[in-house]
Rosetta silent file (secondary structure, phi, psi, omega in degrees, C-alpha in Angstrom):
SEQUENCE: XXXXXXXXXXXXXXXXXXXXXXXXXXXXXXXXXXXXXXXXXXXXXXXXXXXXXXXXXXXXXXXXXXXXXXXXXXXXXXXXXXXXXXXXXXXXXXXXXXXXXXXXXXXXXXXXXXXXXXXXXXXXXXXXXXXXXXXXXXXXXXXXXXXXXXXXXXXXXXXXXXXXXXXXXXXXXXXXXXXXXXXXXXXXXXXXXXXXX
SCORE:     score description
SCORE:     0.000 S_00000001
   1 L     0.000  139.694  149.474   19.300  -26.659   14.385 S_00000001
   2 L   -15.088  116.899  163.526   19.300  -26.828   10.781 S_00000001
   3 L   -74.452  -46.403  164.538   21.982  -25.398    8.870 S_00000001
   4 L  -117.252  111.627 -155.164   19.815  -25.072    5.524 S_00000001
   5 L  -134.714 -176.818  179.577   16.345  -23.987    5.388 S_00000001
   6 L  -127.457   71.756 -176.829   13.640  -22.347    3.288 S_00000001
   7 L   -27.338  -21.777 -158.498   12.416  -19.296    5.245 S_00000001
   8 L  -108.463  -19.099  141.936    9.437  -18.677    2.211 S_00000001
   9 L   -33.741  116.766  152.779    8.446  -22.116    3.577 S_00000001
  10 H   -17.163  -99.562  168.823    5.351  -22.017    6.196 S_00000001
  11 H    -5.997  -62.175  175.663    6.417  -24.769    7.704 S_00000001
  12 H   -83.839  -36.949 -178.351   10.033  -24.547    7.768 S_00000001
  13 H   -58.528  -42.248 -172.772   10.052  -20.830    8.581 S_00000001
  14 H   -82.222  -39.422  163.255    7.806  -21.768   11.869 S_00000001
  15 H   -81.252  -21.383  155.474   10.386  -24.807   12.693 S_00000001
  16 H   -48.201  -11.415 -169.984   13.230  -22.519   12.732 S_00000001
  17 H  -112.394  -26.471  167.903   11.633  -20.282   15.019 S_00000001
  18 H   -96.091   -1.131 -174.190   10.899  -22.929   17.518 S_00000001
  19 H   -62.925  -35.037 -175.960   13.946  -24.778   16.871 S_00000001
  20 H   -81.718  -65.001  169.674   15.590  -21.518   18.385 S_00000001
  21 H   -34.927  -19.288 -173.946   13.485  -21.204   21.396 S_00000001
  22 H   -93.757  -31.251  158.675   14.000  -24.351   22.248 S_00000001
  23 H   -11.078  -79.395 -167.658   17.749  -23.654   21.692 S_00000001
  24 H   -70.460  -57.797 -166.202   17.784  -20.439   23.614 S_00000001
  25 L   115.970  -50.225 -167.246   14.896  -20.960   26.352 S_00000001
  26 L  -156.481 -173.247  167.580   13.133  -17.793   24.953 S_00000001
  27 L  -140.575  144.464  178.192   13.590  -15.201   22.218 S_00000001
  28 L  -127.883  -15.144  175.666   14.030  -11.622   22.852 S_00000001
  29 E  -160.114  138.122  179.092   15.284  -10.397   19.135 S_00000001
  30 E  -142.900  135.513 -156.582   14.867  -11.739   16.016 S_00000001
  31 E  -117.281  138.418 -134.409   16.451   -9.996   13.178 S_00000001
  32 E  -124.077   77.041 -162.334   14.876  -10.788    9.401 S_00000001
  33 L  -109.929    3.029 -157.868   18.120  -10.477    7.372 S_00000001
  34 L   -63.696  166.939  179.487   17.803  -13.461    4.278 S_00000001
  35 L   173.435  144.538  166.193   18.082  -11.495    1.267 S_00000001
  36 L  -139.073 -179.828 -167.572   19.118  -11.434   -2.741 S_00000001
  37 L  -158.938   76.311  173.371   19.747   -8.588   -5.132 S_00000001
  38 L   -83.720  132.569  166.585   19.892   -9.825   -8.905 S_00000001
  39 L   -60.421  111.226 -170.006   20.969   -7.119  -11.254 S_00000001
  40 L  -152.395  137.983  155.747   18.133   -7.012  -13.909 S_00000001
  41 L   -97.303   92.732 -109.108   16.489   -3.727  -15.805 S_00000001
  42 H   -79.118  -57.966 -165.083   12.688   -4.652  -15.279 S_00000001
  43 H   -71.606   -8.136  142.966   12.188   -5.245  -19.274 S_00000001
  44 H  -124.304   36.130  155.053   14.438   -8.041  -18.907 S_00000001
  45 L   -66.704  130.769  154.685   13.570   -9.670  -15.645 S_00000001
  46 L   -81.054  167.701 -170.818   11.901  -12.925  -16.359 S_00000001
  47 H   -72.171  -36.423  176.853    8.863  -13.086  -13.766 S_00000001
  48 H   -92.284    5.252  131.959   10.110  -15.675  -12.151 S_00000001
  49 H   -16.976  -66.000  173.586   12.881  -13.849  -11.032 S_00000001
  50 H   -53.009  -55.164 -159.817   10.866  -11.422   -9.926 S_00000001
  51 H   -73.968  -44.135  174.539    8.670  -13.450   -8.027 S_00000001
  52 H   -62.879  -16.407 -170.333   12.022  -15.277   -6.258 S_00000001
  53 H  -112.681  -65.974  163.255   13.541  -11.766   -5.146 S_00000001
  54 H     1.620  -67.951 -155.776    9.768  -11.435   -3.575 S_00000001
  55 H   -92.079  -14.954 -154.029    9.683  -14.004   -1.941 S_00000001
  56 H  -112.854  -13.024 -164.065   12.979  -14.629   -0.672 S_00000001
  57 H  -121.149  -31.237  177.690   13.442  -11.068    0.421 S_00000001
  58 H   -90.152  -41.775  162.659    9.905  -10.299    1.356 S_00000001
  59 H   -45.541  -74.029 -151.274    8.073  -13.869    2.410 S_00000001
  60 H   -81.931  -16.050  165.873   10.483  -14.934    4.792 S_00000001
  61 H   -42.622  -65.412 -139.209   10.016  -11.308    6.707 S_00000001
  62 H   -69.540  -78.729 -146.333    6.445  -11.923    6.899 S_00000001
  63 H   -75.940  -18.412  158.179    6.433  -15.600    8.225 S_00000001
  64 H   -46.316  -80.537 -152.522    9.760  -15.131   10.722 S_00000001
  65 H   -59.282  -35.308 -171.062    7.823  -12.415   12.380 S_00000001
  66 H   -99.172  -42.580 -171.849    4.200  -13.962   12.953 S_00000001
  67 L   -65.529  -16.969  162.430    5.884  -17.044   14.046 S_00000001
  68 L   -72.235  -65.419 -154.022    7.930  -15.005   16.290 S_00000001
  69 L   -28.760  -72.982 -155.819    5.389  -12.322   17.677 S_00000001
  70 H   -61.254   -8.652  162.739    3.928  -15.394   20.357 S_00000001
  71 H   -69.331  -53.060  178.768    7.483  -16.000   21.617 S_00000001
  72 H   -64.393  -24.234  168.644    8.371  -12.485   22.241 S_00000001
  73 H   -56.362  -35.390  162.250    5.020  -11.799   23.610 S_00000001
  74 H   -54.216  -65.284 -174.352    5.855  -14.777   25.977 S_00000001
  75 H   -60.710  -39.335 -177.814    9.074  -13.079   27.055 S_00000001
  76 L    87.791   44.461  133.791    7.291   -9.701   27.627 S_00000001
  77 L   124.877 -153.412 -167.919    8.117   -8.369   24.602 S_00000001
  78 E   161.000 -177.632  176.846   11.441   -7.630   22.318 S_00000001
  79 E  -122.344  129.529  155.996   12.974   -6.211   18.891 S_00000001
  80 E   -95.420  126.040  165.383   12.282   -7.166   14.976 S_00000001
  81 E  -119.633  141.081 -176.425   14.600   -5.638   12.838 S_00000001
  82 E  -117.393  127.822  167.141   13.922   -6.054    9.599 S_00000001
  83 E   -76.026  119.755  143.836   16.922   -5.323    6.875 S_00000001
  84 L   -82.500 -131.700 -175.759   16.086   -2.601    4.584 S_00000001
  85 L   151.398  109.837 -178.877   18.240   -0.234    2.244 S_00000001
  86 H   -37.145   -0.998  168.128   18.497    2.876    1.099 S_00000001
  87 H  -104.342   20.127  154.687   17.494    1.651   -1.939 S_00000001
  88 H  -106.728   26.111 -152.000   14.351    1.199   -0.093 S_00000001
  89 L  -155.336  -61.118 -142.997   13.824    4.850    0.196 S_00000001
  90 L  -142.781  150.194 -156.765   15.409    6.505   -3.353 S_00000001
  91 L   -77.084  178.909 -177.704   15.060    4.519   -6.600 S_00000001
  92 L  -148.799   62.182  168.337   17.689    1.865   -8.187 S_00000001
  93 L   -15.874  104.875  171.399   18.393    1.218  -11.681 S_00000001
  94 L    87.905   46.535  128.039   18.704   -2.351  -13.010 S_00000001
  95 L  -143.781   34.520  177.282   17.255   -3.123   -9.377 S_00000001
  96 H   -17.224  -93.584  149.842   14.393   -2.772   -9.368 S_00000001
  97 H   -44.932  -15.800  177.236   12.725   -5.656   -7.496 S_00000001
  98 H   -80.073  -41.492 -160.975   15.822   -5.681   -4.406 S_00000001
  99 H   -56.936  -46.071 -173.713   14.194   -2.004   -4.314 S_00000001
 100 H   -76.210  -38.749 -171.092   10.367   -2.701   -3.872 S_00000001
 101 H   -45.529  -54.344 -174.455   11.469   -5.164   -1.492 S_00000001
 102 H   -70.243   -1.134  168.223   13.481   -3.049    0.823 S_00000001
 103 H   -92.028  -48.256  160.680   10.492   -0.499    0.966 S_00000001
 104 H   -27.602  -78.119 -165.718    8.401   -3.835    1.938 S_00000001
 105 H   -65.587  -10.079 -176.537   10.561   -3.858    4.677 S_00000001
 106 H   -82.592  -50.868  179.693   10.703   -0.597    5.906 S_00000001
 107 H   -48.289  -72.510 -101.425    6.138   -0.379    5.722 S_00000001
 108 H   -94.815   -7.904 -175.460    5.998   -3.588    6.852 S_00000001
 109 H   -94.639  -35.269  171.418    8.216   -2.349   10.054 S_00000001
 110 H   -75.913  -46.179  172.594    6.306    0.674   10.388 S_00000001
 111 H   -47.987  -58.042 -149.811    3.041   -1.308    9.962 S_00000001
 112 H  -100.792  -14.485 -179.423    3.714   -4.335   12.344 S_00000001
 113 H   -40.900  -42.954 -147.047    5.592   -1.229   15.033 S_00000001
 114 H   -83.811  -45.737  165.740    1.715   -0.026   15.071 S_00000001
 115 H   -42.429  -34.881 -164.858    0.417   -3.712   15.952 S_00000001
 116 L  -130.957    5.704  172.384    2.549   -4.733   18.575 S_00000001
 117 H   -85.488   -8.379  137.479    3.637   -1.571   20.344 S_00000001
 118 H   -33.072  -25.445 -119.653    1.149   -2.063   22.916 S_00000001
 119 H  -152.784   25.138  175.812    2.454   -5.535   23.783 S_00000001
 120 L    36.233   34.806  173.430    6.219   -4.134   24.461 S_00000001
 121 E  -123.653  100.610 -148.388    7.330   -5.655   20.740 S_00000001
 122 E  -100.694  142.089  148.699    9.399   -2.750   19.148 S_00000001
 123 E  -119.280  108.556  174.757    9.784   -3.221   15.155 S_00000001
 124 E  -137.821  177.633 -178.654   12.293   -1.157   12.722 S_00000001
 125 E   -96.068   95.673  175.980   14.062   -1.261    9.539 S_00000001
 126 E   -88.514  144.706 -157.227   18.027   -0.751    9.812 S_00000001
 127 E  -139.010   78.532  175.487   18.456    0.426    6.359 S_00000001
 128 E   -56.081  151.310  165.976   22.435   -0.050    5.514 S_00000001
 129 L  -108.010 -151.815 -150.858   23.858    1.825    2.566 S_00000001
 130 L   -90.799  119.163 -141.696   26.475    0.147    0.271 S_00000001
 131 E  -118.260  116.590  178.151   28.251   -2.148    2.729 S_00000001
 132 L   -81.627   99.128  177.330   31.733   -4.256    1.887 S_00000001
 133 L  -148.054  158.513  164.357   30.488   -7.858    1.944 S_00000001
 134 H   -26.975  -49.594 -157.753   30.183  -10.881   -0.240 S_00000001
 135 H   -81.595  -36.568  164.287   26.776  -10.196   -0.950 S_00000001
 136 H   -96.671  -12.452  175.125   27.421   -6.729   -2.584 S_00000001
 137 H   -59.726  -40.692 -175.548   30.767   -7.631   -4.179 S_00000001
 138 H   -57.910  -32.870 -175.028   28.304  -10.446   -5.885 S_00000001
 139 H   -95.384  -16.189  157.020   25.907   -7.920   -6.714 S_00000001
 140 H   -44.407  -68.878  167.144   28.924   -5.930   -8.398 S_00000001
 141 L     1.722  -68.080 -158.852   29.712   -8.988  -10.390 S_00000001
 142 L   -47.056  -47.789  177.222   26.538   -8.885  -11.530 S_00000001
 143 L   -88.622   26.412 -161.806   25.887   -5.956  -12.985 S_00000001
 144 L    10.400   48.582  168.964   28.997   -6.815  -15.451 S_00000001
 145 L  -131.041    5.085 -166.127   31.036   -3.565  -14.269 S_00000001
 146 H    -6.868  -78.346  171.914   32.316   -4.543  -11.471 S_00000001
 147 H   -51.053  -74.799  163.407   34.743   -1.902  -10.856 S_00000001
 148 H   -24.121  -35.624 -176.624   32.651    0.947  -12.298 S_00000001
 149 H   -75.655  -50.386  176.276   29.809   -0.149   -9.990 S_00000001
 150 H   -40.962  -52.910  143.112   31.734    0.110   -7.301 S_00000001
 151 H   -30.632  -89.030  170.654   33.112    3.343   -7.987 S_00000001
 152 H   -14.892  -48.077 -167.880   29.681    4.590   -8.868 S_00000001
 153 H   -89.403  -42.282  120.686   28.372    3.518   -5.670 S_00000001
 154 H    24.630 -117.016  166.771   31.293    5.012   -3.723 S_00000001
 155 L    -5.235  -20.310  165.430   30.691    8.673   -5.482 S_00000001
 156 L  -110.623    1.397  132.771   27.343    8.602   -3.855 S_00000001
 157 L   -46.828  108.943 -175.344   28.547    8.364   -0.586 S_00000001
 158 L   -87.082   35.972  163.158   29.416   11.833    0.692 S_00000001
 159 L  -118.141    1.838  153.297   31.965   10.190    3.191 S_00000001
 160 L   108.959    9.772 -179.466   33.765    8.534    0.212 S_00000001
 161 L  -161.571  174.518 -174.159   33.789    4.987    0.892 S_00000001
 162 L  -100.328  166.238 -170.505   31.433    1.998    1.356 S_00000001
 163 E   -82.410 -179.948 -168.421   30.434    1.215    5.208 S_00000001
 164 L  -128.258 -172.161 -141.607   31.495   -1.714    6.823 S_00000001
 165 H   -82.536  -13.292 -141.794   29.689   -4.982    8.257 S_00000001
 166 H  -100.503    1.839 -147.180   30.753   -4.054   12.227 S_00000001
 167 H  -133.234  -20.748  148.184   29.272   -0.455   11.577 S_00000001
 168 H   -69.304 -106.128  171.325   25.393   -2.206   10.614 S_00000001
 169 H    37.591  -91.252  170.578   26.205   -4.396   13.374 S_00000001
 170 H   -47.895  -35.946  165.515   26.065   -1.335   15.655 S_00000001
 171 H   -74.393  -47.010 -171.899   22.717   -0.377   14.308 S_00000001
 172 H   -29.469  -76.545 -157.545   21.373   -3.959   14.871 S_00000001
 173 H   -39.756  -43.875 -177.981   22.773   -3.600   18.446 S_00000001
 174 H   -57.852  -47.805 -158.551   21.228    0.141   19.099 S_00000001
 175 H   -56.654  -32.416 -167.670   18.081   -1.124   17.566 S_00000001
 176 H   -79.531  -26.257 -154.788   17.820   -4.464   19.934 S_00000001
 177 L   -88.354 -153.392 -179.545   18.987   -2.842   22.752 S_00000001
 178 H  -101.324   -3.256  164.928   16.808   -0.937   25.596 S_00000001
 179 H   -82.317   42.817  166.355   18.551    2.280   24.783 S_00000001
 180 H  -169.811   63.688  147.990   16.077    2.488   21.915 S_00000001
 181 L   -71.491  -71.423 -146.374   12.919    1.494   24.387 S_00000001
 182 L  -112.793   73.097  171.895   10.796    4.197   22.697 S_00000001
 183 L  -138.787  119.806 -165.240   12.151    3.800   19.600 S_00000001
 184 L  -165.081  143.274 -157.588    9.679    1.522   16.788 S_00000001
 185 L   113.610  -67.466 -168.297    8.465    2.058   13.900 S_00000001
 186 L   -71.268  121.447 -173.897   11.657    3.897   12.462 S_00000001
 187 L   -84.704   99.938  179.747   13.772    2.992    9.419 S_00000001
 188 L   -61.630  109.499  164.521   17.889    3.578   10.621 S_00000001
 189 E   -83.821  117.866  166.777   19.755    4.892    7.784 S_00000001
 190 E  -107.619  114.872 -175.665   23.665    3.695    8.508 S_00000001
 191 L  -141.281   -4.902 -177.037   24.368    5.059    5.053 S_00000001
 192 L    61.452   80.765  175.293   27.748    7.298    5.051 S_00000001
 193 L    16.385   34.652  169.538   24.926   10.009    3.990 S_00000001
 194 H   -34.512  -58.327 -151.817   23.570    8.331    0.585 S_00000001
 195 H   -96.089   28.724 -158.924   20.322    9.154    1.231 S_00000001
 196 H   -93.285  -39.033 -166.311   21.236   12.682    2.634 S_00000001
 197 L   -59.870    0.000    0.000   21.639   14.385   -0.821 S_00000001
């Protein structure tokens, strides 16, 4: 398989998905995780920014997923998890666009749940709160506070720290597995109780 591809790509997005099956033998879970988060205040996002957090966060959902659905349907059925975010639920200053995405993903999980739960194909959103990885240290960076942000996001945790990558992980795993057969549709907040408040 490919190591680098361009998921917002038809094409490429469709040979990655058979690339795996052919890999694998079948697919039984396919989890929608690509994702960017530029710090911007919407009056000075340029559009194509905008359009690039879209597409890259939103796109590649879309075109995993219908290029999946006839595998898992083959297998006799499975789980999409689509990454959300609590900031796909409660609003986000200077992020404006990561925000609209991650509510993309949570409808579009509730939306495609109602489509395919006939057909034994379960769809949900795990919807991580602020998480210690690369990817949000990056988005600290970003926002040219680093430390402050961090803090900040911290303080809105009522357990007082940010969660860690093994502790999503476990929501993937609940979400994939068969103890959460009648569970579809539903966006999993692992959030240390962000969105609780």
């Amino acid at each position: 398989m490919r190591d680098v591809l361009d998921l917002t790509v038809s094409e490429e997005a469709k040979r990655f998905v058979e690339q795996t099956v052919r890999h694998f033998g079948r697919l039984d879970i396919v989890v929608n995780n690509a994702g960017i988060a530029p710090a911007s205040p919407v009056e000075t996002m340029e559009l194509s920014s905008w359009q690039e957090v879209l597409d890259i966060n939103v796109t590649h959902m879309f075109l995993v997923s219908k290029y999946s659905i006839p595998h898992l349907r083959k297998a006799g059925g499975g789980s999409i998890i689509n990454l959300g975010s609590t900031f796909g639920t409660v609003g986000a200053a200077g992020a404006a666009a990561y925000a609209v995405t991650k509510a993309a993903a949570i409808n579009f999980s509730k939306s495609l749940a109602v489509e395919l739960a006939k057909e034994r194909i379960r769809v949900n959103a795990l919807c991580p709160g602020g998480t210690d990885t690369p990817f949000l240290r990056e988005w600290f960076e970003a926002t040219g506070d680093p430390k402050g942000t961090e803090a900040w996001l911290i303080a809105h945790h009522p357990m007082g720290r940010l969660g860690t990558p093994l502790e999503q992980a476990y929501g993937a795993l609940f979400l994939a597995s068969d103890e959460a057969s009648f569970v579809t549709g539903h966006a999993l907040l692992v959030d240390g109780g962000y969105t609780a408040q």
